[in-house]
C-alpha positions as CSV (number, residue, x, y, z in Angstrom):
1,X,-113.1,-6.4,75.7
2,X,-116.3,-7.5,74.3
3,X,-118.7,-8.5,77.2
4,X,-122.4,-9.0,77.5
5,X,-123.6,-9.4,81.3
6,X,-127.0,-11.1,82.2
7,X,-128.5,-10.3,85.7
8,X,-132.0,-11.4,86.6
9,X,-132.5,-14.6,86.8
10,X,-133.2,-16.5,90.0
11,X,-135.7,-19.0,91.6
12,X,-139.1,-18.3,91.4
13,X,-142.6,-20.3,92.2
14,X,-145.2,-21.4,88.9
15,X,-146.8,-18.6,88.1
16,X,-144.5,-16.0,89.3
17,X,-142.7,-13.2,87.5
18,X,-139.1,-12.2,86.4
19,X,-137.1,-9.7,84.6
20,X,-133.9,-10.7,83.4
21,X,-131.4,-7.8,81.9
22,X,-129.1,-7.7,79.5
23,X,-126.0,-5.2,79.0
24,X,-123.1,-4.9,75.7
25,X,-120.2,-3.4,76.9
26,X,-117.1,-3.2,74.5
27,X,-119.1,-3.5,71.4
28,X,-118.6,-0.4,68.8
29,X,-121.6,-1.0,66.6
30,X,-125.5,-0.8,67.4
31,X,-127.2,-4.2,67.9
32,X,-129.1,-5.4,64.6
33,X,-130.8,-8.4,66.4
34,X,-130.6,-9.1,70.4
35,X,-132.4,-12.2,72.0
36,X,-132.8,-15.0,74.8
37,X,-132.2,-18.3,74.4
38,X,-132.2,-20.9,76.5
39,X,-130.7,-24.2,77.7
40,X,-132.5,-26.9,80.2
41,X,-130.1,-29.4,81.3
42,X,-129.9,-32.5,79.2
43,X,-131.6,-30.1,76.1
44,X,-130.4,-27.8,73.1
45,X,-130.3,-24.7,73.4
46,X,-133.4,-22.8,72.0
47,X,-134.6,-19.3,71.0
48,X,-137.1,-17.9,73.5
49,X,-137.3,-14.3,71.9
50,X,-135.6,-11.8,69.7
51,X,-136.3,-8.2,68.5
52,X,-134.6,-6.4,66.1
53,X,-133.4,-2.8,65.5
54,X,-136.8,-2.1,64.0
55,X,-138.8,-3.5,66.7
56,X,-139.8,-6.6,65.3
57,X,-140.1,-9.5,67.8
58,X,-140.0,-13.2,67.5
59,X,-141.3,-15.6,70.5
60,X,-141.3,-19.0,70.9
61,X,-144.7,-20.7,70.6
62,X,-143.9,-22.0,74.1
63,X,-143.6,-18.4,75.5
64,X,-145.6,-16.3,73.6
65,X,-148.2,-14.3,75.6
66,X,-146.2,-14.6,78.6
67,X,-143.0,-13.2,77.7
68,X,-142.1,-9.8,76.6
69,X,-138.9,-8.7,75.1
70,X,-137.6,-5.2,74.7
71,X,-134.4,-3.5,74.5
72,X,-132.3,-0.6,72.9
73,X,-130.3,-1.5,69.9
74,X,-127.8,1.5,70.5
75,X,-127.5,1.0,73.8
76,X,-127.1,-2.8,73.8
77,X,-129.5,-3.7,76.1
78,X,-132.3,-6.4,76.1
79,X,-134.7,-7.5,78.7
80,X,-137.0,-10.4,79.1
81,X,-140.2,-9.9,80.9
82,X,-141.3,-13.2,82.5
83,X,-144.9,-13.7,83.6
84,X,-146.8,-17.0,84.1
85,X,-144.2,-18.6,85.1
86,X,-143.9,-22.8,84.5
87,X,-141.2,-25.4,85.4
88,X,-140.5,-26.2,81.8
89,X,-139.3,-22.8,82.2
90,X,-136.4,-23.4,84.2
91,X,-133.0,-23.2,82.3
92,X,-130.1,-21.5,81.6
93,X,-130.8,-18.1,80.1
94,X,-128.2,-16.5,77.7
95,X,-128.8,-13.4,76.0
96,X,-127.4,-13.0,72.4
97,X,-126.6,-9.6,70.0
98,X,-125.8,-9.6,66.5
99,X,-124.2,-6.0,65.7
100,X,-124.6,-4.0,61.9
101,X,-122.3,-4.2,59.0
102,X,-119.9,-7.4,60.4
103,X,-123.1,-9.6,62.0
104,X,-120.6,-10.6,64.7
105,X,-123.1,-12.4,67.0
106,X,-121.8,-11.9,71.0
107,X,-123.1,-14.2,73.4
108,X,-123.8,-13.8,77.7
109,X,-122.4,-16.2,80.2
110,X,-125.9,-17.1,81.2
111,X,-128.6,-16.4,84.2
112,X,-130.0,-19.5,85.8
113,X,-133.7,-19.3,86.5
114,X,-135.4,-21.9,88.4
115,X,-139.1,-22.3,88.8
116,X,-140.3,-24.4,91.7
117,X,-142.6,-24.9,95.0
């Protein structure tokens, strides 16, 4: 059974700092691009950042130079490093792999993260 299982998330004051994690379990091939995207209520869901078996990265414009996102493509784990903290961060946070060969994309059940006084 294919499963990818987010831990992390939480509620957090502006300007404060989490690390959300990501884990693949049930998946045969090595990751070819894992990511975060998110979901605010009432909103689309949108790409926050992506990295690829190479090491290449992707941010949104809204994140970038406060986010940081790593992982291991074999392994099937991603992380999310969350600095600077805003509101308009808070959302849903689902983490997303596409594997090699088949580009079967796998998605999380998502991490709520709430940023607030």
């Amino acid at each position: 059974q294919v499963q990818l299982v987010e831990s992390g998330g939480g509620l957090v004051q502006p300007g404060g700092s989490l690390r959300l994690s990501c884990a693949g379990s049930g998946i045969s091939r090595s990751a070819r691009t894992m990511g975060w995207f998110r979901q605010a209520p009432g909103k689309q869901r949108e790409l926050v950042a992506t990295i690829t078996s190479s090491g290449t990265t992707n941010y949104a414009e809204s994140v970038k130079g406060r986010f940081i996102v790593s992982g291991d493509n074999v392994k099937k784990t991603v992380y999310l490093q969350m600095t600077g903290l805003k509101a308009e961060d808070t959302a849903v946070y689902y983490c997303r792999m596409i594997v090699v060969v088949t580009f079967a994309m796998y998605w999380g059940q998502g991490t709520q993260v709430t940023v607030s006084s």
